[in-house]
Structures are given as structure tokens and as C-alpha cells.
N, C-alpha and C positions, 0 to 999 in steps of 0.2 A: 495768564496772559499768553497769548499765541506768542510763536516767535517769527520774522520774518518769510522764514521757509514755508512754513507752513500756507502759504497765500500764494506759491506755486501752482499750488493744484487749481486754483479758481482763477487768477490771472492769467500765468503760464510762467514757465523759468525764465523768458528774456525779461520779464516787467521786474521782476525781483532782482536780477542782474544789473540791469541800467539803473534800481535806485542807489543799489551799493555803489555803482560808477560813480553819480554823478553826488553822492553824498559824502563821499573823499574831501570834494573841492570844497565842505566847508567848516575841513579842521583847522582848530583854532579859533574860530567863531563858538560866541556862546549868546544862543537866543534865548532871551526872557520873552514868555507869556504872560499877560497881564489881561484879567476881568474880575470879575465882582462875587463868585460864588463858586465852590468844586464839585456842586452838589444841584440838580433841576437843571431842566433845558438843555439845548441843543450843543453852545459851546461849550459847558462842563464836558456834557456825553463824550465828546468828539477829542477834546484833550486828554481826556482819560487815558482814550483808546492811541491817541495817536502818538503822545508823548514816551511811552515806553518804544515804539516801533520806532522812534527818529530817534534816540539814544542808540537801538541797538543797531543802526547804521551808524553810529558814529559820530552823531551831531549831538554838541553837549545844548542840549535842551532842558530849561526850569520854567517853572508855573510858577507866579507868587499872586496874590488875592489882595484888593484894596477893605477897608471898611468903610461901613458905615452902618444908620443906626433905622429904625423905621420911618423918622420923617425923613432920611435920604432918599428911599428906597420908593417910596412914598412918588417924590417928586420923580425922578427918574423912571418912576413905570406911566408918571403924566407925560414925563418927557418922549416918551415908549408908543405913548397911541399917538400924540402931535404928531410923529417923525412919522405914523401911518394914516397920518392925515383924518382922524378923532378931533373933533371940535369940543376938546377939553379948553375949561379955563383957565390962562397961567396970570399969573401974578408976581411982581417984584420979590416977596418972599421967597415964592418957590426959586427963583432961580440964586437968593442969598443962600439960603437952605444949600443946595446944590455948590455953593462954592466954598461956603464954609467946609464942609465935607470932602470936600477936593483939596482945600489947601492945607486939611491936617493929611491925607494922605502925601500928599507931594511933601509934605515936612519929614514922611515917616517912612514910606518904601524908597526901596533903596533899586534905584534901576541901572542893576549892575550890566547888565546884557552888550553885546557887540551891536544886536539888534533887538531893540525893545519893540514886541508886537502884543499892540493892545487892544482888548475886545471889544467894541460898541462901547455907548455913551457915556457907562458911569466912571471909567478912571480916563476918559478921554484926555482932564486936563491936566494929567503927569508929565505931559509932553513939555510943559513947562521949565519943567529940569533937562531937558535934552543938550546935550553939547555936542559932542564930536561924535557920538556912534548915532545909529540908522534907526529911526521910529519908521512903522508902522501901523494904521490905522485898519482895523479890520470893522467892518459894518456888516453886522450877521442880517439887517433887516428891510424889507422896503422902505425905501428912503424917493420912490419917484414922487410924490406926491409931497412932501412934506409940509406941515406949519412952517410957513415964513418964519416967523419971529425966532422959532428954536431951533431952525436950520443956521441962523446966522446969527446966534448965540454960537453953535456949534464950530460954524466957519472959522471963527476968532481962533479956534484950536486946529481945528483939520488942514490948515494951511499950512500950522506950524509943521508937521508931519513929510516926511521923504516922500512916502507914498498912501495913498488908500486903496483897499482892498473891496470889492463889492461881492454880491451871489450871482448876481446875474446882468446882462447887459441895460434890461429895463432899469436896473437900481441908479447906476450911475447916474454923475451931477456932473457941469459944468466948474471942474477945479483947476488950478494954478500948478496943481503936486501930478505925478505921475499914478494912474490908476488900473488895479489890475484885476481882472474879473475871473475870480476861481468858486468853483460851485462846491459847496460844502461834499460831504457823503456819508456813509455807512459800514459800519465795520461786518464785514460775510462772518465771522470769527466769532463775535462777542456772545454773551448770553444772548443777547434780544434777537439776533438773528440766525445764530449757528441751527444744525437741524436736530428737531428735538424727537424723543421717540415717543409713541403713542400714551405709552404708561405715562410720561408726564405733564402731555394736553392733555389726560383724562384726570385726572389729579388735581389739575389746574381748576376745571371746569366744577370737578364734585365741590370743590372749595366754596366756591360763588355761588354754587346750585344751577349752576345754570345746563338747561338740558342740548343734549343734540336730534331730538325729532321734530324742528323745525328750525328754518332756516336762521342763521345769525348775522347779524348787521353791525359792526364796530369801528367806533371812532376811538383813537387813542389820541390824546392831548393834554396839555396842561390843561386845568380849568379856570378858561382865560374867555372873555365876552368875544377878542375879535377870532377864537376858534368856533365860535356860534351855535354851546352846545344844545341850547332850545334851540335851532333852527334846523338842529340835526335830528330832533326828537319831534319837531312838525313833521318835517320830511319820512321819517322813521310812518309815523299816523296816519299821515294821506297811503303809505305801501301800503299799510294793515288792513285799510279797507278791501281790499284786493288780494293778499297774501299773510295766510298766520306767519309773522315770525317775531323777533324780537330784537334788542338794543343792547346792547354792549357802550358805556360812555365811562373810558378808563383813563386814569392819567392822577398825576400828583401836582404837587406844586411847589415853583423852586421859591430857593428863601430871600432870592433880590425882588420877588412878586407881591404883593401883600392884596392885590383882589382877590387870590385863588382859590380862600376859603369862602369868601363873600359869592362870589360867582357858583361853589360847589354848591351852597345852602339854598342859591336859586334851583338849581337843575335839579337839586332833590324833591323841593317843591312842584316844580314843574311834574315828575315824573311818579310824585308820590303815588297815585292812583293808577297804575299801569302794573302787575308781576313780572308783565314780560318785560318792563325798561330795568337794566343791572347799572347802577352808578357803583362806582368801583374806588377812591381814591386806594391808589397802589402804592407801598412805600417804593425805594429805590430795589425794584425787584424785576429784573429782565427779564428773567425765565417766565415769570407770569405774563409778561406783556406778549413776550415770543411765543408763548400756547397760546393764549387769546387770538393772537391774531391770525397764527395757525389752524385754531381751532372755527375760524368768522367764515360764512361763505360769501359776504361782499365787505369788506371795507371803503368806509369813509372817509372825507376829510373838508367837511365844509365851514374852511378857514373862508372872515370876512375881509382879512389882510392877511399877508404871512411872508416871512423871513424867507426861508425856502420851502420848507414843510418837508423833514427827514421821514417825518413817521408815512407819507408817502411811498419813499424809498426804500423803507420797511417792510411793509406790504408788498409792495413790487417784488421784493426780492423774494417773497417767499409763494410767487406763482398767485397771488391771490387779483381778482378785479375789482380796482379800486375804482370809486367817484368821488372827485373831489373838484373844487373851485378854482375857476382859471383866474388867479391871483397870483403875486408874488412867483416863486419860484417852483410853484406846481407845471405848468405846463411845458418846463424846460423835462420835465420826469414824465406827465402824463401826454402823452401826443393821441387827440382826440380819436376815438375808434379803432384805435392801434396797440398802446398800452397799456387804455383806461378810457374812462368818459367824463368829459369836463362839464361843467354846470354852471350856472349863473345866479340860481333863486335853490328858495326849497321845494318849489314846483317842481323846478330840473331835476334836482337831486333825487326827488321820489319819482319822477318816469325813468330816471335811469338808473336808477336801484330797481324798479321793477325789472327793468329790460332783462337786466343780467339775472333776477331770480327765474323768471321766464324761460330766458334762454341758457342752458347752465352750458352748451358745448361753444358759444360764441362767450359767453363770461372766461371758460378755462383757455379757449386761447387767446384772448386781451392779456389774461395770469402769465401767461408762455413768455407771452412779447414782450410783457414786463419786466421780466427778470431778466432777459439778455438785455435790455435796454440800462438798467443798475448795473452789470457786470461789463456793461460795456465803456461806462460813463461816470460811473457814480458810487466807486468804492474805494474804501482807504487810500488804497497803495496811489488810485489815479491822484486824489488828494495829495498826499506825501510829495509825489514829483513836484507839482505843483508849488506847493510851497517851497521846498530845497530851489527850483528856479528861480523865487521871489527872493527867498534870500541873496541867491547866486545875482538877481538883475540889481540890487540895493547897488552895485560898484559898477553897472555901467549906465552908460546916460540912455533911455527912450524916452516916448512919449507917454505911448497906452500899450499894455501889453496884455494880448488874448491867450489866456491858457486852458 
């Protein structure tokens, strides 16, 4: 694990300097994190990474994990498309299922924290036990659209809360608690994104079989229906007509998900009859994913809903030109014809996958723009502040606060 300094070089010494400043003011606080899993998805990645860095400024920071069992997990991934506005159908059960489940946790974690910050939906109702220190609610997902009925299920809890936390300004709702809008990010440092040397994208690639004399096209995601990885593999079909190249669809699946295996058995089906399409399930292995997408000459991301979409920010960071869907929290990363190119359908996605095989010296500088646009906005350390001021704002009164 890096250690603070080391992000000098890519931020600059004052950004390293003001976090140690301003992370003084909050000794004697001890912040509990609290979500459902250490392991898949975005918020595990992101605490992994970040919780050693807010220790070694000085902020006593712990992680602790709720359970539960597959029919929890079950409901909670229903509850997961509802809040993306999925015309799934709920039932009285599911939401006993869901509280039965909650109220052995709330018997059994102990939410020792100054400030308890909890992740999205599934340990949402610990807040229950809250007394006299500082909840907050973090919502890693698009929440504009949401099911009625499971928004105000959730409301009964979210109110109870100091504050909520959203990704982006579109997410926000109409609440009673103070709400503050921080965009997730990406660690420059990590395996998935540090720079790797050739000997290990060539390595990477011989593993999979996959060749480099025609162009590479990848999508890295969970194997998740609203990531839309047939939509990605129409898209991929209509280029082919017009350009040899091939598909890359990589990604795992975490253990609070239980479609991910169901969703992979499609795309395999899908894709059976194609050499050039690679379905990949990767265990928890960065360095693979970081040659992959190293090794891709366009990256995708033809999310149907999405949280923020990191693995955007991924790509970006590594000079590559991406396409992906102006949904959720892609367009705060991808600014059309500037960083990347945004889409709407899988028509879009395959004129503009073309575009950029077509043209490779307007692809490498979208790749350019992209990466100062991540390093300018959208890595750890900015992360870190951000959070140390949410902590720091829990003890004075506003309204809404933009960070």
C-alpha cells in the first residue's frame, strides 16, 4: 500500500500538505464504516484503498460488515434495480425478508463510531440504535428516478440520519437532513491503475489468448443486466461489419449480488459463437484488469443505469478513449467530444466505437483530455478532503453543502 507521500508526485506537495492540515482537526474522533461486503464492487474497492490513507493522516478509521444470508441479498439487489427505477415486483415478504435481517444486525453490530457512515441500502436500518454520535448515510447509486414505494420504505430510515451523502447532483432528493454531494474516485497508486510494463500487458493478454493484430474493444464490469453486457456485444457486431476487431467483457462478481452468475451464463450464450468475443470472469485481480485495459484500443461502458461508473475513470486515467452512456454519473467524467463520447442506444455506441477506430489521432487526444480531467477531479486524495470536511461539517449547522 502506497503511503501518502507518494501522491505528491501526481497531485503536487500542497494537496498532501493540506490533507495532513486539515486531518489534525479530527483527533479524537473515531469513524466507523459500515456496508455489506470487503470484497466486489465499487464501495469495498474504494475503502480498501482509502482507509489505510485516512489512518495514516491520523484519523482513527474502522470498517465493520453487516450479514446476511441469500434471501437477504436476494431482496436487496430487488431493492437495487427499484431505486434505478427497474419495474421489478415487490411483495410484503420481501420487505419482511429485509427486516428480519436488519434487526438481527442491529442486535449484533456494535456501532461504536463518533461518526457511523453507512453504505447504501443494506445496513441502512442500524441507524436505529443511533444516540448521541453522528450517522451518515452514503448512497453510492442513482437514486433520481426511483420506485416510490421503496424510496419511502427507505425514507422511514434516511430521515433518521444527520446527513446524506450522494455521487452526483442529479442523485439528490427532496430531504428534511442535510445533504452533500462528493463524487466518488480512483486510486492513481493501486494495482488497477499504477503504470504497468509491457512484459506484464503481454502476459496478461498470452493468458486469455487474446491477440494484438487487430483492434481491442473492452468493457470491464460486474456481470450485472443494467451494465448491458449484450447490448455491448450488439454494439461490438454492428463495428464488425465495417472493422475486424474484437471484445473483451471482464469483470467478476460481488457476494451481496446473486444475478452475476445468472447474467454471466447469458453473455456466454450470447457470445458463444464469435472467437473474437473474450468473456473473462476475473477473480479479484487488478493487475489483470489494469493490462486489459491497457492493453484495449477503445474502451466501453454501456451502463443502462449506474452509480457513478469508476471503471470509466479507470480508463480515463490510463489515456485510453472511452464510450460510454450518459447515465448516472458518467457524464460528470465523460464531457462529450472532449474526454470521450457519450451514447444513448447501441446504434450510438457502435458509430462511436467506429469513429474513434477510424480516427486513431482524434481517439489519442479524447485519451489526453481524459486523463487530466481524472487527475484533476477524480482521485483519492480529492476524495479524502472531501470526506475529512464532511466529517469536520457533522458539528456545524448548513443546509446543502457542495464539495
Amino acid at each position: 500500500m502506497p503511503n501518502m507521500q507518494e501522491y505528491a508526485d501526481i497531485v503536487g506537495q500542497s494537496i498532501v500538505d493540506d490533507l495532513r492540515l486539515i486531518a489534525e482537526r479530527l483527533k479524537g474522533k473515531v469513524i466507523q464504516h459500515v456496508n455489506s461486503t470487503s470484497v466486489g464492487g465499487g464501495v469495498a474497492e474504494i475503502l480498501n484503498r482509502m482507509l489505510p490513507l485516512l489512518r495514516e493522516l491520523g484519523v482513527d478509521t474502522r470498517w465493520d460488515l453487516i450479514k446476511g444470508g441469500e434471501q437477504f441479498f436476494n431482496v436487496t439487489k430487488k431493492f437495487h434495480n427499484l431505486l434505478h427505477g427497474r419495474n421489478d415486483e415487490i411483495t410484503q415478504k420481501d420487505f419482511d425478508i429485509f427486516m428480519e435481517t436488519a434487526q438481527r444486525n442491529i442486535e449484533e453490530v456494535n456501532t461504536f463510531g463518533d461518526i457511523v457512515f453507512i453504505h447504501d441500502l443494506q445496513p441502512i436500518a442500524l441507524v436505529k440504535k443511533k444516540k448521541d454520535n453522528k450517522w451518515i448515510w452514503r448512497c453510492h447509486i442513482d437514486v433520481s428516478n426511483p420506485n416510490q414505494r421503496i424510496w419511502k420504505f427507505l425514507m422511514d430510515f434516511i430521515l433518521q440520519y444527520d446527513s446524506a451523502v450522494f455521487s452526483a447532483p442529479s442523485f439528490s432528493q427532496r430531504l428534511s437532513i442535510r445533504q452533500f454531494l462528493i463524487s466518488p474516485s480512483i486510486d492513481p497508486l493501486s494495482d488497477k491503475n499504477k503504470e504497468l510494463p509491457s512484459e506484464t500487458i503481454e502476459k496478461v493478454l498470452e493468458k486469455y489468448e487474446i491477440i494484438k493484430d487487430k483492434p481491442i474493444i473492452t468493457q470491464i464490469s460486474r456481470f450485472d443486466r443494467l451494465k448491458d453486457p449484450i447490448g455491448v456485444i450488439e454494439a461490438y457486431q454492428q463495428v464488425k461489419r465495417y472493422v475486424d476487431c474484437q471484445l473483451i467483457l471482464a469483470g467478476g462478481t460481488a457476494s451481496d449480488d446473486p444475478e452475476g452468475l445468472e447474467v454471466l451464463a447469458e453473455v456466454r450464450e450470447r457470445a458463444k459463437k464469435d472467437k473474437d468475443i473474450h468473456i473473462l470472469l476475473l477473480p479479484q485481480n487488478d493487475i489483470e484488469v489494469n493490462a486489459l485495459q491497457r492493453a484495449s484500443t477503445v474502451i466501453i461502458q454501456k451502463s443502462l443505469k449506474e452509480g457513478f461508473g469508476l471503471t470509466v475513470a479507470e480508463a480515463l486515467w490510463k489515456a485510453k478513449p472511452v464510450v460510454a452512456s450518459n447515465v448516472g454519473g458518467i457524464p460528470l467524467q465523460v464531457k462529450h467530444k472532449f474526454s470521450g463520447l457519450l451514447c444513448h442506444s447501441v446504434e450510438g455506441a457502435a458509430f462511436a466505437i467506429k469513429q474513434l477506430l477510424n480516427t486513431p489521432a482524434y481517439a489519442q487526444k479524447l485519451g489526453e483530455n481524459g486523463k487530466e480531467h481524472i487527475r484533476n477531479n477524480f482521485l483519492i486524495t480529492r476524495h479524502i478532503r472531501d470526506y475529512i470536511i464532511l466529517f469536520l461539517s457533522l458539528y456545524h449547522k448548513k443546509d446543502v453543502v457542495y464539495l
